[in-house]
Structure formats: structure tokens, C-alpha cells
C-alpha positions as CSV (number, residue, x, y, z in Angstrom):
1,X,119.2,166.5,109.1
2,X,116.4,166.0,111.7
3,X,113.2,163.5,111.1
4,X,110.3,165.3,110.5
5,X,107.6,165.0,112.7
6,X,104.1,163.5,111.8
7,X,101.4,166.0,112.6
8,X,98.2,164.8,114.3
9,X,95.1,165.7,112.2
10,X,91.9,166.1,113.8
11,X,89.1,163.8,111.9
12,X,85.3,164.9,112.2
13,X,83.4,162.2,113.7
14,X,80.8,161.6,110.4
15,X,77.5,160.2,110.9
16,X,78.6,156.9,109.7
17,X,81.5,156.9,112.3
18,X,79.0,157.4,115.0
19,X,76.5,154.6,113.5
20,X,79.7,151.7,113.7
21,X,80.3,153.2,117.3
22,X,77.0,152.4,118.7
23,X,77.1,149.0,116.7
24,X,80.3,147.8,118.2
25,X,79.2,149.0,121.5
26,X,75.8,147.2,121.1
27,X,78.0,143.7,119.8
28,X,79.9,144.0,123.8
29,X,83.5,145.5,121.7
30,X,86.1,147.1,124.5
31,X,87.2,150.6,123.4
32,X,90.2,149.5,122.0
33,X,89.2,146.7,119.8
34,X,86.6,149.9,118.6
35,X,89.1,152.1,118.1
36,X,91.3,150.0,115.9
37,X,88.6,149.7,113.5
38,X,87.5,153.0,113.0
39,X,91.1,154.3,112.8
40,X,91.3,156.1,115.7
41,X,93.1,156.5,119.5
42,X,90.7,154.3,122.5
43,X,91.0,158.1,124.0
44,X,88.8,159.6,121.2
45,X,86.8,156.6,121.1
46,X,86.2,157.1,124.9
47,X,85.4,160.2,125.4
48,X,82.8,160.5,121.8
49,X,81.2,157.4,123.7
50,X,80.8,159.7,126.7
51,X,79.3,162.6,125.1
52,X,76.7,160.4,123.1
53,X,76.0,158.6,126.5
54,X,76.6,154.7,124.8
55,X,78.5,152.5,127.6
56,X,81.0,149.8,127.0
57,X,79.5,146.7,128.8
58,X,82.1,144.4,127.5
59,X,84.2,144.5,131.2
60,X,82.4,141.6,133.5
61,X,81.4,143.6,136.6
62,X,81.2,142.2,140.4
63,X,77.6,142.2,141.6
64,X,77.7,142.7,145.4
């Protein structure tokens, strides 16, 4: 008999969600260390960072 396959589920960001988000992202976090805690893929993470316009400043740039 085959394995069954785990189905994705699609979570609602709540408004607590959002509020650690902007926290870790405030506290320099990368997307993955973000997305770990909160449970969730560093895709999703990404891309709700994107629409609510907060930046992950935790990668040193080059200045030129």
C-alpha cells in the first residue's frame, strides 16, 4: 500500500503573526531564522515581508 501524502494547509497570517514578523525583522533576524519560529516556509516569510514593505537588514551590504 502507498504512503499517504501530507497535504499543505494554508495558515492565515493573524495579527499576532504579523506583530513577531516586524519584531524579528526590527532585532536584524534572516528570513530563515524568522521562519522557523513562526512555523512557517522562508518563502512565506519573504514574500508577507514584501507585501507589508518590512526589509531584512540582517545581510552586511558593500557600500561603494
Amino acid at each position: 500500500m502507498a504512503k499517504r501524502v501530507k497535504r499543505r494547509t494554508i495558515r492565515a497570517w493573524s495579527k499576532e503573526d504579523i506583530r513577531n514578523l516586524r519584531s524579528f525583522a526590527k532585532a536584524r533576524m534572516s528570513a530563515p531564522q524568522i521562519a522557523k519560529k513562526l512555523r512557517r516556509t522562508a518563502g512565506a516569510v519573504g514574500q508577507k515581508a514584501f507585501t507589508l514593505g518590512v526589509r531584512f537588514q540582517s545581510v552586511a551590504r558593500r557600500t561603494r
